[in-house]
C-alpha positions in Angstrom: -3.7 90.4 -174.7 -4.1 93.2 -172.5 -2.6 94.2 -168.8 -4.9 94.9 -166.3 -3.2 95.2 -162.1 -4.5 93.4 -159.9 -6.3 95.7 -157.5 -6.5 93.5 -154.5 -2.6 93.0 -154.7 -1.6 97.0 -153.5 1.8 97.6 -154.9 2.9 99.0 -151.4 2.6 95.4 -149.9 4.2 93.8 -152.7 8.4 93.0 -152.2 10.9 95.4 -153.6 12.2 92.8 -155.4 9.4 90.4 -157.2 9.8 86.9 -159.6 8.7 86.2 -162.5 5.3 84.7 -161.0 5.0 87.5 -159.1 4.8 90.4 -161.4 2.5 88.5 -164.0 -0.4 87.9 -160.8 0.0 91.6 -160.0 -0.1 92.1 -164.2 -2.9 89.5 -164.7 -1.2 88.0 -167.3 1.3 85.1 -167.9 4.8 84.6 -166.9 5.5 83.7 -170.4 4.2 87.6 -171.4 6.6 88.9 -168.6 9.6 87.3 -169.7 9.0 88.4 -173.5 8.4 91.7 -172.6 11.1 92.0 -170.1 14.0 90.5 -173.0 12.4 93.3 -175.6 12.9 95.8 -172.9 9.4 96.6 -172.4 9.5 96.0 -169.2 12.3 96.7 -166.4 13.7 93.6 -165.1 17.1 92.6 -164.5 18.1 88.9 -165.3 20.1 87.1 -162.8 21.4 83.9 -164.4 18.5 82.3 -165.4 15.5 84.5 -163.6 14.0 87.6 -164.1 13.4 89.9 -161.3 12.1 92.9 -161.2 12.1 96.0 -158.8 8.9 96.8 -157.6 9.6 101.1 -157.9 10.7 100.4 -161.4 7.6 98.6 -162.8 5.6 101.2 -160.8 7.0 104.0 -162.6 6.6 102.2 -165.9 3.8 101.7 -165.7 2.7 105.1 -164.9 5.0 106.3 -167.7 3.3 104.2 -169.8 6.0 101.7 -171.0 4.2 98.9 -170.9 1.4 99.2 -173.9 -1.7 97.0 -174.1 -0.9 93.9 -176.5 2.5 92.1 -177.1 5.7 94.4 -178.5 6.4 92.8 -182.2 
């Protein structure tokens, strides 16, 4: 399964702070796939009881770091 953004969603109009829904439409994948990855620590997120949420800045700067490989973490 690969990420690919969401280029009509432009990161600088997204919230600072996003759900779990949020970042997998922006990711074009499933929330499932963001929680996983998120628990590994593949992607930033912070858990608040139950959620996930993630900053906005953080994910951006994964992502251009290239923390978040194509294809699920084992």
């Amino acid at each position: 399964m690969t990420m690919k953004i969401n280029p009509s969603l432009d990161p600088k109009r997204l919230p600072y702070w996003m759900s779990t829904k949020q970042v997998a439409a922006w990711m074009g994948v499933d929330e499932t796939v963001i929680r996983y990855r998120a628990a590994k620590g593949v992607l930033p997120g912070h858990k608040m009881g139950s959620l996930w949420r993630f900053s906005r800045d953080e994910l951006m700067e994964c992502m251009q770091s290239g923390c978040a490989p194509r294809g699920l973490p084992d």
